[in-house]
Every structure is written in C-alpha cells, then in structure tokens.
MARPA-798048 format. One line per field, with one value per residue (C-alpha): residue in one letter; x, y, z; residue number from 0. Coordinates in Angstrom, 3 decimals. Each point is the difference from the previous one (the first is absolute). Layout:
# MARPA-798048
residuo: c(A/...)
px: c(X/...)
py: c(Y/...)
pz: c(Z/...)
num: c(NUM/...)
END
This chain:
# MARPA-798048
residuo: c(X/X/X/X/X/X/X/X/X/X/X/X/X/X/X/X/X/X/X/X/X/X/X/X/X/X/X/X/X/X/X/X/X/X/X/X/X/X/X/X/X/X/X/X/X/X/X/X/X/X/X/X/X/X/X/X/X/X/X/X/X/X/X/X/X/X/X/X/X/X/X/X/X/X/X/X/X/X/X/X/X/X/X/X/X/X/X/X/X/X/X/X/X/X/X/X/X/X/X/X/X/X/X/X/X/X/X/X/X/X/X/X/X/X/X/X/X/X/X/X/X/X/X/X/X/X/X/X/X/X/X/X/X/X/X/X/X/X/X/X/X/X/X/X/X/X/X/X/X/X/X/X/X/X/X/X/X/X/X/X/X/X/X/X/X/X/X/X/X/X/X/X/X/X/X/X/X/X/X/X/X/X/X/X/X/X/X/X/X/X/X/X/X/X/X/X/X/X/X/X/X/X/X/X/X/X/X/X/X/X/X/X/X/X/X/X/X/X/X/X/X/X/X/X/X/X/X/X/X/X/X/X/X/X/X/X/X/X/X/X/X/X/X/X/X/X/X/X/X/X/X/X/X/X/X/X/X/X/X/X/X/X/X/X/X/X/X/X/X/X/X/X/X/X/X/X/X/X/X/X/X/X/X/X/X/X/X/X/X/X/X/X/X/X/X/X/X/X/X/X/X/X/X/X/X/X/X/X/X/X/X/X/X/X/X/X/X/X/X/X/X/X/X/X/X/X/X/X/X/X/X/X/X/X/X/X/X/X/X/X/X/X/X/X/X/X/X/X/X/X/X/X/X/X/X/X/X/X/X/X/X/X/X/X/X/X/X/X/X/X/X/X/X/X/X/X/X/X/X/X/X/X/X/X/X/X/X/X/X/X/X/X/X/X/X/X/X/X/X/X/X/X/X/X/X/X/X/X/X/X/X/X/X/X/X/X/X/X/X/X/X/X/X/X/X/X/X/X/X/X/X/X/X/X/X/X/X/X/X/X/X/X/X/X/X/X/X/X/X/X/X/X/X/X/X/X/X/X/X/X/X/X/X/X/X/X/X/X/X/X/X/X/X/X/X/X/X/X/X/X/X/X/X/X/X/X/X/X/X/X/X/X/X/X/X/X/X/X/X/X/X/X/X/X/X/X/X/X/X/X/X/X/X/X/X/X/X/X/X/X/X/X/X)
px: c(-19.410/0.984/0.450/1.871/3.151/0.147/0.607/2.613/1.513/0.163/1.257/2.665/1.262/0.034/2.184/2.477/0.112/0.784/1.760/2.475/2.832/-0.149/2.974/1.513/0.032/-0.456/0.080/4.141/-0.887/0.318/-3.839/-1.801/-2.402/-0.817/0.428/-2.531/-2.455/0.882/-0.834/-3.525/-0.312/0.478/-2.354/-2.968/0.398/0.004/-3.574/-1.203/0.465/-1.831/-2.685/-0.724/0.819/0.711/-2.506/1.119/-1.665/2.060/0.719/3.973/2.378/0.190/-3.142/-1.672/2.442/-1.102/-3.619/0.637/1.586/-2.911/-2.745/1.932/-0.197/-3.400/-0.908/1.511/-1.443/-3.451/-1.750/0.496/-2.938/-0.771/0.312/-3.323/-1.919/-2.628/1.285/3.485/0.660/2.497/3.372/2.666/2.999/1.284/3.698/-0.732/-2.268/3.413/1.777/-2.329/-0.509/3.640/0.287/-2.407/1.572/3.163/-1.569/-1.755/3.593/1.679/-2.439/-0.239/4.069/-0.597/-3.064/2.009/2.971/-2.434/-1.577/3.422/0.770/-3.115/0.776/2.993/-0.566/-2.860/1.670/3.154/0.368/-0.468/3.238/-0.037/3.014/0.201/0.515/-2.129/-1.970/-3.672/-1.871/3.276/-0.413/2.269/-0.100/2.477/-0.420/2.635/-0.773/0.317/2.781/1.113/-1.334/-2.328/-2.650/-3.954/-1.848/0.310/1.428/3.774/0.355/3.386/1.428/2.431/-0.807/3.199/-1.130/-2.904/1.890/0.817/2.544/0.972/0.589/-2.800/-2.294/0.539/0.106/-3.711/-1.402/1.283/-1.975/-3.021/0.539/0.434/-3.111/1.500/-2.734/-2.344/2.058/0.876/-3.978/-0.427/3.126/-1.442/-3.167/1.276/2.891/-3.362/-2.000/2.743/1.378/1.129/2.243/3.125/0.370/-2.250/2.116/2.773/-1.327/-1.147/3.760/0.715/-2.225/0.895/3.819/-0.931/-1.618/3.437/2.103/-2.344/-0.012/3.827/0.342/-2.161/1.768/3.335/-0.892/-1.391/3.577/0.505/3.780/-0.202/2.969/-1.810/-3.424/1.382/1.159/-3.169/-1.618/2.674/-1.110/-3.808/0.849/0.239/-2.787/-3.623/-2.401/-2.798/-3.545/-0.472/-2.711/1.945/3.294/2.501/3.370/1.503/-2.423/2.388/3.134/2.679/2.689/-2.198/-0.534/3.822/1.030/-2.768/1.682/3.182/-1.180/0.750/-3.478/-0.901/0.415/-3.430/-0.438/-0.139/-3.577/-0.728/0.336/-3.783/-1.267/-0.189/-3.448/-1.720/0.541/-0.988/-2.981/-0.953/0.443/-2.314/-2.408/0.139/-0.291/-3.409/-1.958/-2.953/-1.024/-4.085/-2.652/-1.817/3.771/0.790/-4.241/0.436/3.009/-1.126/-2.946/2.236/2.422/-2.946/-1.335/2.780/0.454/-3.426/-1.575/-3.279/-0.768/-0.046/-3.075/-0.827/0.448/-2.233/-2.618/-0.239/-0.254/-3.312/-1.507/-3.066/-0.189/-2.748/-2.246/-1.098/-3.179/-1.166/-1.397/-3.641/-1.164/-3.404/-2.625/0.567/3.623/0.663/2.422/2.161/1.281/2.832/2.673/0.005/2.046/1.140/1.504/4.064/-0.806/-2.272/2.236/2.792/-2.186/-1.566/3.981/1.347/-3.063/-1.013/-4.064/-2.090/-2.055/-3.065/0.584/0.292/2.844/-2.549/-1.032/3.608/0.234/2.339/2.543/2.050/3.672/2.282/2.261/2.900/-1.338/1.806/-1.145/-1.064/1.131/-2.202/0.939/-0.136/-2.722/2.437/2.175/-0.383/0.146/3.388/0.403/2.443/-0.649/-1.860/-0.406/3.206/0.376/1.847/2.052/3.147/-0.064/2.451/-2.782/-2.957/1.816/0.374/-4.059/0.529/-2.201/-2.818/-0.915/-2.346/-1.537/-2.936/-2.276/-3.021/-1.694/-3.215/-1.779/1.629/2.979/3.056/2.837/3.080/1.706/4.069/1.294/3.626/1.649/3.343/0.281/-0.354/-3.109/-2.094/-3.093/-2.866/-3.053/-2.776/-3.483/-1.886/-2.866/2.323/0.693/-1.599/0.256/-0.974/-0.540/1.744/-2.362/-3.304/1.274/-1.725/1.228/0.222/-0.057/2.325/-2.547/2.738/3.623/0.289/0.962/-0.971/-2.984/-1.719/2.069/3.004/3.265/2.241/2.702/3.981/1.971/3.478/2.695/-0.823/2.427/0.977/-3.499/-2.862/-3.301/-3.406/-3.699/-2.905/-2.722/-2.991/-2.730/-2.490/0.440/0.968/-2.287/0.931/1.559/2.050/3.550/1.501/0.131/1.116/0.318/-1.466/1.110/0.293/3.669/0.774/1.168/-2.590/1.405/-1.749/1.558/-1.599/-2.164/2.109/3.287/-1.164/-1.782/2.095/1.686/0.639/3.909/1.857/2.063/3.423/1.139)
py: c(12.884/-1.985/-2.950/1.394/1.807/-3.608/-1.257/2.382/-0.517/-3.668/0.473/2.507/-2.357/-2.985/2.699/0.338/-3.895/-1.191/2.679/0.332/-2.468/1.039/2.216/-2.000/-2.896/0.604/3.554/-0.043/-3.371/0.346/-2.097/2.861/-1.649/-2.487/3.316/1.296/-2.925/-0.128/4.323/-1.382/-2.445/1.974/2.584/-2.681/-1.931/2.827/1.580/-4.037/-1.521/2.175/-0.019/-3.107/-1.490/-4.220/-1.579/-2.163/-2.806/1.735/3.961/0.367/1.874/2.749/0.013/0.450/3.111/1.330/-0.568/2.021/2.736/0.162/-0.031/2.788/2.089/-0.685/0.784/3.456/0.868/-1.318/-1.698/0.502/-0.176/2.457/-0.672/-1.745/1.064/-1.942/-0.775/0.416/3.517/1.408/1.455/1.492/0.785/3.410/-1.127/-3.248/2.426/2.786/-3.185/-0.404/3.228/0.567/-4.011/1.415/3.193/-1.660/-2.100/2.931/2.019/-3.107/-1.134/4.071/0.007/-3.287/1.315/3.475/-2.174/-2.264/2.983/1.692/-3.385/0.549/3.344/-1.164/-2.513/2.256/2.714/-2.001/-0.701/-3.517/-1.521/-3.031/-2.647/-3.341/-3.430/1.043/-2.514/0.184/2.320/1.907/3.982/2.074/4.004/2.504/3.431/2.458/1.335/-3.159/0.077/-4.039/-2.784/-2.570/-1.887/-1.189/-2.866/-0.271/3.723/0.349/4.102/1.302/3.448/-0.085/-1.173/-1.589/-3.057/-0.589/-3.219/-3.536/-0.612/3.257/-0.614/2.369/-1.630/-3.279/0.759/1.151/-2.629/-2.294/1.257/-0.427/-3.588/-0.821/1.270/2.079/2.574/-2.201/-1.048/3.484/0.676/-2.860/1.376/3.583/-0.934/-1.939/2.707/2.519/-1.905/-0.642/3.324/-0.104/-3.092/0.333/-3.480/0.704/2.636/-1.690/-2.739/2.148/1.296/-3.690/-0.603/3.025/-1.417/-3.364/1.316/1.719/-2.657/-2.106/3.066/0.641/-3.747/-0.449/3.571/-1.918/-3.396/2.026/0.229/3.694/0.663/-0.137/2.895/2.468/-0.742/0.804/2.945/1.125/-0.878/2.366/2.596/-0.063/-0.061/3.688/0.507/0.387/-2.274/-2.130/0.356/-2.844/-1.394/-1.101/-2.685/2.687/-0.555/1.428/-1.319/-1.817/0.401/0.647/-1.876/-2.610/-1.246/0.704/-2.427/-2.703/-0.134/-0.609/-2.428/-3.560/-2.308/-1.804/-3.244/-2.195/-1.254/3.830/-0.163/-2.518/3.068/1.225/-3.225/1.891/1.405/-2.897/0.081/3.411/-0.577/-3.012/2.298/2.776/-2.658/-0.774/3.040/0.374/-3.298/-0.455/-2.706/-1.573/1.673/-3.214/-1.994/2.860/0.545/-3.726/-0.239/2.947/-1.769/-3.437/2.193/1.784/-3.370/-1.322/2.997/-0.548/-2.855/0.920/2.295/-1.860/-0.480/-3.055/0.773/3.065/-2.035/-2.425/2.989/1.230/-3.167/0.389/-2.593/-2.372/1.167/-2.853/-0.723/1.171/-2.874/-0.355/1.663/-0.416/2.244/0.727/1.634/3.177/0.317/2.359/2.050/-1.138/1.999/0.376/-2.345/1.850/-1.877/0.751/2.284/2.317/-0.216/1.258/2.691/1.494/-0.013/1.876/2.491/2.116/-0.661/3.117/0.937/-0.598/-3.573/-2.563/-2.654/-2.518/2.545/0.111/-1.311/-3.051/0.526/-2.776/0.925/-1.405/-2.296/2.536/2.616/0.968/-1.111/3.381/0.054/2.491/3.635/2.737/2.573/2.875/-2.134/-1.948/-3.688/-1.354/-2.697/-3.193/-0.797/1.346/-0.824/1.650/0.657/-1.770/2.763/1.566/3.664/1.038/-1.507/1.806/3.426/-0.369/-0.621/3.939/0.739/-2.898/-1.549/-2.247/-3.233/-0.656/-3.747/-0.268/-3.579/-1.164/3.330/1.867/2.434/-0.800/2.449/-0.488/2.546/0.024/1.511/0.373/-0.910/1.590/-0.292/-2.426/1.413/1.042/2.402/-1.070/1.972/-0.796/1.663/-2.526/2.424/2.862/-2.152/-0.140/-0.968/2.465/-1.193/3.210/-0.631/0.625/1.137/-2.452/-1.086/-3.223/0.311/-2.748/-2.433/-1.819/-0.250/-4.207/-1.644/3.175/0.595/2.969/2.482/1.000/-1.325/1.735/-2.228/0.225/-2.412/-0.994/-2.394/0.677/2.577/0.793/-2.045/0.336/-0.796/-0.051/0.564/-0.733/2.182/-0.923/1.667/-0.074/-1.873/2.244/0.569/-1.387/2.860/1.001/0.934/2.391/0.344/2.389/-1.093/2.959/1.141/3.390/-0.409/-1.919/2.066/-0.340/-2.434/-2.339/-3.176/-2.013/-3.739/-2.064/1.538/-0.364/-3.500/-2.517/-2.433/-3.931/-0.385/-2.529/-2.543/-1.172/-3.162)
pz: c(-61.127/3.020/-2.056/-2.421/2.149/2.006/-3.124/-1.146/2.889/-1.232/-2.951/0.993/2.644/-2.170/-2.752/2.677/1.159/-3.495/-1.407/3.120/-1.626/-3.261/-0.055/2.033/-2.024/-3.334/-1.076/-1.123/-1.884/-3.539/-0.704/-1.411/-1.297/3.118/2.378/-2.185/0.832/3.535/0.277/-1.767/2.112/2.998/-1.056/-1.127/3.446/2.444/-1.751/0.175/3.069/2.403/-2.498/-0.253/3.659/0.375/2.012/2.557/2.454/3.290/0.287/-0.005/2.704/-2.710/-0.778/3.125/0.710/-3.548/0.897/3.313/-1.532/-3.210/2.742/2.224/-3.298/-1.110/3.411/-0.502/-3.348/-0.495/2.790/3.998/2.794/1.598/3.936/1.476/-3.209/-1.169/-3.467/-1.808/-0.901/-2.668/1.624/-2.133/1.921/-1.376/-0.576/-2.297/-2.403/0.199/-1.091/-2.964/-1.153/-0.005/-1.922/-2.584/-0.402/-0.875/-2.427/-1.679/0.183/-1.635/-2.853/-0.859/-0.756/-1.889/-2.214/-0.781/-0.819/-2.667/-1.359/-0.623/-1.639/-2.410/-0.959/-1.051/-2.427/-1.131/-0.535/-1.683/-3.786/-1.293/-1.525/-2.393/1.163/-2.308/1.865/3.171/1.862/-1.060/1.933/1.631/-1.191/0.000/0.883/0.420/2.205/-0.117/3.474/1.914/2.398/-0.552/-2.476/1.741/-0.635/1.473/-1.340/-3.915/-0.201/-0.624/1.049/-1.461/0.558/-2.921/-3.549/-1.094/2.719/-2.216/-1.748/1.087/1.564/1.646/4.067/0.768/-1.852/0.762/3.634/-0.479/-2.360/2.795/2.664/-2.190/-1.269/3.772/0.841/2.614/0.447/0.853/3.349/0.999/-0.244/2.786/1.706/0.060/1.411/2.853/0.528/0.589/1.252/2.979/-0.084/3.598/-0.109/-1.250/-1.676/-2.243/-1.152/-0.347/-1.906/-2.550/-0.213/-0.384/-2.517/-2.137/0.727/-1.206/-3.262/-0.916/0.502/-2.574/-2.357/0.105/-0.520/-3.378/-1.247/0.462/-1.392/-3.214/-1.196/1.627/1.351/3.957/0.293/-2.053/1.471/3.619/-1.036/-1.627/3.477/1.816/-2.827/1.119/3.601/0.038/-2.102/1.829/1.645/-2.453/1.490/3.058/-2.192/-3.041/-0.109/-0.962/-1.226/2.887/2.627/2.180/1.863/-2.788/2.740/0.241/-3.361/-1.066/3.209/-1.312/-3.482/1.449/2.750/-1.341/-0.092/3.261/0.880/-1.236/3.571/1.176/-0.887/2.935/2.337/-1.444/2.046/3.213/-1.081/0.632/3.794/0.238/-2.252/2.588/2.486/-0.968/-1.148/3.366/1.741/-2.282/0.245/1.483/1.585/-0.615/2.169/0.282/1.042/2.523/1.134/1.094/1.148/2.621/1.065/0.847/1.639/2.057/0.729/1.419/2.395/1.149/-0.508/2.283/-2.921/-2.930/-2.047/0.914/3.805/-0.732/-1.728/3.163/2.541/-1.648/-0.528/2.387/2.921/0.495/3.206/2.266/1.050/3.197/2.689/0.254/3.535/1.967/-0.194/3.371/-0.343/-1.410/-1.972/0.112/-3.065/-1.408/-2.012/-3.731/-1.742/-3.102/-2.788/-1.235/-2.425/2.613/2.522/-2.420/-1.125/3.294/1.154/-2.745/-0.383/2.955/0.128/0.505/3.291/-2.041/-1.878/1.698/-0.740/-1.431/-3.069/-1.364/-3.374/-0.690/-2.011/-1.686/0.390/-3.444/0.597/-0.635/2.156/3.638/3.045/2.450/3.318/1.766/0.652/1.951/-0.793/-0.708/-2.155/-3.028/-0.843/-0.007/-3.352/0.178/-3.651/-2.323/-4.357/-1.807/-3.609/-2.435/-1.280/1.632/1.185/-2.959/-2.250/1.946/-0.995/-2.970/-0.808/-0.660/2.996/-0.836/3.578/-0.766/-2.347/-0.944/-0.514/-1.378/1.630/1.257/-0.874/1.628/0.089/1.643/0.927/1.664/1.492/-0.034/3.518/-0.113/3.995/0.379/3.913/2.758/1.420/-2.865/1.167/-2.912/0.096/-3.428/0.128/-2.645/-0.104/-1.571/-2.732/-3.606/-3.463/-2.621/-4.299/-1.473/-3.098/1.701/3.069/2.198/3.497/2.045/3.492/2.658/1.369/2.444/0.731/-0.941/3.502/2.405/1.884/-1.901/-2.053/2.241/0.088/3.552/0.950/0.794/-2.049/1.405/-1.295/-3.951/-0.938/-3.400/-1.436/-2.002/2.208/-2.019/1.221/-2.218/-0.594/-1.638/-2.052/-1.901/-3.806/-2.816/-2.632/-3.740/-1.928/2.978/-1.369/2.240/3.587/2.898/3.222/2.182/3.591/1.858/0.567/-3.661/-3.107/-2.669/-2.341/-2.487/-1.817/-2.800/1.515/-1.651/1.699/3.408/-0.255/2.068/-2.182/1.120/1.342/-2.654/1.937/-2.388/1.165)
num: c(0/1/2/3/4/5/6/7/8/9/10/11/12/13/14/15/16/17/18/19/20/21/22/23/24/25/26/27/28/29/30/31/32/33/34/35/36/37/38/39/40/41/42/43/44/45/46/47/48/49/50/51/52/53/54/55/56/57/58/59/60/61/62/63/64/65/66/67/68/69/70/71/72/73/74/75/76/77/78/79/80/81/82/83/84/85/86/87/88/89/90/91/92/93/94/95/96/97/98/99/100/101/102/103/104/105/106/107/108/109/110/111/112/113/114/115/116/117/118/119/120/121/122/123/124/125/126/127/128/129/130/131/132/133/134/135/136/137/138/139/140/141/142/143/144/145/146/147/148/149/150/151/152/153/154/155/156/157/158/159/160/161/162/163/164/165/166/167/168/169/170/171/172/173/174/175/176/177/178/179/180/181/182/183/184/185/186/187/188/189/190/191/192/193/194/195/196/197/198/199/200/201/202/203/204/205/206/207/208/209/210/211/212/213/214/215/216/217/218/219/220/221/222/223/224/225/226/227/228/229/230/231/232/233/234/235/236/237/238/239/240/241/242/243/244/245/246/247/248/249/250/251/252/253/254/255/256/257/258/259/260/261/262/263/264/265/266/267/268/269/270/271/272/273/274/275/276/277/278/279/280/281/282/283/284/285/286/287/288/289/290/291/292/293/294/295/296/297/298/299/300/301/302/303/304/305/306/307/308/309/310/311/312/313/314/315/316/317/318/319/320/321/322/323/324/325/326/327/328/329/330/331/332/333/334/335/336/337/338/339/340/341/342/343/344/345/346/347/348/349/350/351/352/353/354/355/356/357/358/359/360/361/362/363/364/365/366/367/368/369/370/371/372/373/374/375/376/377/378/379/380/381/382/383/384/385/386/387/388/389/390/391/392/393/394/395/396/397/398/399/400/401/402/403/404/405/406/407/408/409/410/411/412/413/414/415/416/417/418/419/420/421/422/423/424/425/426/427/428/429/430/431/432/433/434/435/436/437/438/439/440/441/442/443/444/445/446/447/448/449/450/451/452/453/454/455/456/457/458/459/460/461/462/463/464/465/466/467/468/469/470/471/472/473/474/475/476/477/478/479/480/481/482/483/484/485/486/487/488/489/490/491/492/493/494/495/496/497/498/499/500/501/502/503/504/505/506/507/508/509/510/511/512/513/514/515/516/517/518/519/520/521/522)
END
C-alpha cells in the first residue's frame, strides 16, 4: 500500500510538471488535432515515468532529495524500529493511514459517480429504439430515446433525442458520428481514469476539461467541412445551450463551453510555427526523468566503500587483513639447568589479542580457552568498552540498496543464500541516526518450511563470537547495514519460508523471492 501512494504521489506530481504550460502555450492555438496528441501525451508520460525509473551510474541532486523524501514516507507507513529493539518492528503512524483511508475513499466516491453515469448510459441505449440510417460507417448504430435530455454519443452508439436527426447530413448527427470516427471515447476513458485516480489535484481536472474542449473543436470542424452553413449551425448551438446537461460519460452535443467553440470558429488558423511552442515538454520530461532515476547499487555500493576508504585508510580491508595476521613468536634462549626460569607472559597471537579485548572473559575461563575467531576482511575493528556500555563500531558491512529501496521490500528484512550446505541469512538493519544502538539475539531466530512446518534454528551470527550482536554504530546515517545469520541447509521441497522472532510479524514469502540474486554491473 506504501508503494503504491509513493507512487501516486509520482505520478500526480509529474501531471502537474508537464501539464503546467499547457494553457499557457497552446490551449488558444487553433491545432486541434496536435493539442489532442500533446493532452495524450501528457497523460501517457506522467503514468510512465515514475514507473519505469532511468538508471543512472551517479544519483542526481533531485534524486537524492526524492530518495529522502520516499524513505521519510516509507518510514511512516510500513517499516520503523522500534527504539533499542532487537529486530525491526512495524510502525504505522496514525495520520499517513487518515491520509489513505480518506485517498481511498475518494477514489471509491469518484469511480461510484463514474459507474452510475455508464450504467445510465446502458439503460439508455437499451431502452432506445433502433433506427436504420443509409450511408453510415460500418459498425456505427444508431438509437434514438425520447427521454434523453441532449443527443450524444459512446463508442459505436450514436444516442439521439429527436428522430428527424436520424439522416446524413443533419448538424446533430454529424456532430455525433464525428466523435465516433475519432475514436474519442476511447481517450476520455484514459482521461477519466487518471482524473479519479488523482481526484485531489486539480490538473487533472482540468485536463479532462481540455480534452473534452479539444474533442469539440475537432467535431465542430468535420460538421463544418461536411458542407453544413456555419451561421445556422451557431445558432443551433445557442438553441441547445439552454437545453439540459448530456450524461458526463457520453460526448454530447452540448458538452463544451457554447462561447468557446463559437470563438474557435471565428479564430483565424495559427501560424504553422505555433506548434514549436509544444517543445517545452521535453525539458520538463528530462526533468522528472531526473527527479526519478536511480542510480546502480553496485556503482553507488563502491563508490561508498572508496569514499570510506579514503576517510580512513587504517580501516580498509587490506589494512584489516594485515592486523590479524598472527605474528611469528621467537624462540626463547637455551638456559642451564641450573637457572630457573622464570615464567614468562603469554604471547597471544593478533587475532587473540583482538578477541580477549573486545570480549570480557569470564571468572571461570581462562584467556587461553577462548576460541579464535577469524575476523572478515570487511568486518570493524573493536576498540574495547566499558562494561556498562556497548561496543562502539568505526565501520561495519552496509547494504547495497538505499533506504528508499529497503522500504519499499513491503516489510521483507532479510535475503537468503543457499552455499556450502548451509543456510545463509542476511539481515537488513536500516541506520537513520549517528549513533545507532543495535541489539540481535541469534538464538531467537529461526526458519520455519510452512509446508511441513519444520524449523531451523541460528547456529552463529557470521563474523561474531557466538550468537549476539550489541554494538553502537555512529557515522552511518541514513544506510542499510547487514548481519549474516546462518543455519542449518534447507531440505529439497522447501518452497515457503517465515522468518520467526518474538518481536517479528508472522509473515511468509515464497524461496525463490527471498533468494539473493547476483548484482549485474552495465558498463
């Protein structure tokens, strides 16, 4: 649901950037036809672009504030944490769900009128009587209904109100027969379902006046090329002005402004090179192209670490690698028999020494009992820490997916790999401040098959000593930080799984969704 108002949002914004000049610029033009294809085009391109989002090598000005603003309403709707929690935990502030419920309302309100409107439309030509016309276009048919308030038309129906219009070349119908060679119903059903869809923005409104507009002007001007006088057909357009309104479904012949359409038959034709003034879509279009791209996560996931690496170069991989390699212990001097010698300290290689520092030994184990642990090149370096406080991380593995991204997983915090028989899951931790408080309990964590109901149980957090992860992690705001738990390999037949926790809402997703995928790098 999140996903889908962020992207209404899009589309209502990219409505107003591209539609904003139009009557500006080209609505007194006398280009019916090319306005028509421009309104189109308008219409097509909004409901496009931020659907279907450019991918760039380097994240844009615009971009990144778009990105911002997507991940501070994600954030909102469907996935928040939940102060020093253990795990991500759903938060739903209460005014972004008033703000849906009264966006679906509106929709439900709007398509209502429309439906009513269609099946009025129906009744209509059901209820009409069939009328033979020669010289119709094949497949046009004609009906006429005494009770309807105007003659229009809908599709392949011509709807008259009066018989005597039943024959060519009578304004009325000719006006009609227009609309449906044009295929003008067909545009006011996109047009309508936009104009609902964005019931709160006014543009869209106003387009679909436009449009309607538009569709007159072309009707009025076939009616008049067919030979028909233009005095007495603008006084038969005065007549119906008093008459009643059509229903909004149908082109009616009194649909648009009567002053309107009398001003654009006496308006002499523009100027060829008017048209150019349609080119200044195509710098808004760049623009909201723009304003949507996203850049590569594999471009912008290395581009981070070079950037980090620069800052500090102490804690780059390879400097990591070198501080664990263990050093070489030199052989003590050979003493008499005589001497004594006296103990000498331990001499405990890198890794030990990094462990026993960063892990506060027990009363009862000695230092020499700890297990070594081989720290991955990517993992941060621990500093030690006081006993009420935890661990505070320089640099730790990030993501390669931007927090607007990690939203809008719908709630999904976590990928799974299947590799050397085992289970591996990595778990998405959003960062949002400078000092982020991370607290994971491996041990709470399992995997359960939905089909048979069997569960896997966390053997090890990859990287950690044992199955806890309690650390503070500063200078990685607005991130995605991963941790990698690992369990025991799936049986074969496994198809859907649930990630299970105390504090997690009981959600399962199909294998193949949740299997990580490799990145593709486009040169």
């Amino acid at each position: 649901m999140a996903a889908f108002l962020v992207y209404i949002l899009k589309w209502a914004l990219t409505l107003t950037l591209l539609y904003s000049l139009y009557g500006l610029l080209l609505r007194k033009e006398t280009f019916h036809s090319f306005n028509r294809v421009v309104l189109l085009g308008i219409l097509c391109l909004s409901f496009m672009i931020p659907l279907f989002p450019l991918e760039t090598g380097h994240a844009t000005v615009v971009s990144r504030q778009m990105d911002e603003v997507e991940a501070v309403v994600y954030e909102l709707m469907s996935v928040g944490t939940d102060g020093g929690a253990d795990v991500p935990a759903a938060s739903f502030a209460w005014w972004p769900r008033v703000f849906a419920w009264v966006y679906l309302l509106g929709v439900v309100v709007c398509f209502g009128n429309y439906f009513c409107s269609l099946f009025s439309l129906v009744w209509v030509i059901v209820r009409g009587r069939r009328l033979r016309v020669e010289g119709l276009p094949a497949g046009v048919r004609v009906v006429w209904n005494v009770r309807l308030p105007i003659s229009c038309s809908w599709m392949c129906w011509v709807i008259l109100n009066e018989a005597a219009a039943a024959r060519r070349g009578h304004p009325v119908m000719e006006h009609e027969l227009a609309h449906v060679r044009l295929g003008h119903s067909w545009d006011m059903l996109l047009c309508e379902l936009t104009a609902r869809l964005l019931w709160f923005l006014p543009f869209a409104w106003m387009l679909r006046k436009d449009l309607r507009d538009v569709h007159e002007f072309q009707a009025d001007r076939r009616v008049l090329r067919q030979g028909v006088e233009e005095e007495g057909y603008q006084h038969l357009l005065i007549r119906h002005a008093a008459g009643c309104r059509a229903l909004s479904a149908a082109n009616s012949f009194d649909q648009s402004s009567i002053k309107k359409r009398l001003v654009m038959m006496c308006r002499r034709p523009s100027a060829r090179k008017a048209a150019l003034k349609a080119v200044y879509i195509v710098p808004l279009v760049m623009m909201a192209v723009a304003a949507f791209a996203r850049p590569m996560a594999v471009n912008d996931f290395r581009l981070t670490l070079e950037r980090e690496e620069a800052a500090a170069p102490l804690l780059s991989p390879a400097a990591l690698a070198e501080a664990v390699v263990p050093e070489r212990a030199e052989e003590p001097e050979p003493v008499s028999e005589a001497e004594e010698p006296e103990p000498a300290a331990e001499v405990l290689p890198a890794e030990k020494k990094l462990l026993a520092d960063s892990v506060p030994a027990a009363d009862s184990a000695p230092a020499a009992d700890l297990a070594v642990v081989r720290m991955p090149e990517n993992q941060p370096v621990v500093p030690e820490a006081k006993a009420d406080e935890p661990a505070v991380v320089r640099r730790i593995a990030t993501a390669p997916i931007t927090l607007s991204e990690f939203f809008r997983m719908g709630g999904r915090n976590y990928w799974i790999e299947l590799r050397d028989g085992e289970t591996y899951l990595t778990l998405l931790w959003p960062v949002r401040s400078d000092e982020e408080p991370i607290r994971i309990d491996g041990s709470l964590y399992s995997l359960q098959d939905m089909r048979t109901g069997d569960c896997y149980i966390c053997r090890r957090i990859e990287g950690y000593p044992g199955k806890e992860v309690d650390m503070v992690l500063k200078n990685y705001q607005n991130t995605v930080v991963e941790f990698t738990l690992v369990f025991p390999p799936l049986e074969e037949g496994v198809k859907r799984i649930r990630l299970r926790h105390p504090q997690l809402i009981p959600q399962s997703y199909r294998l193949k969704s949740v299997l990580k995928k490799p990145y593709k790098v486009i040169r």
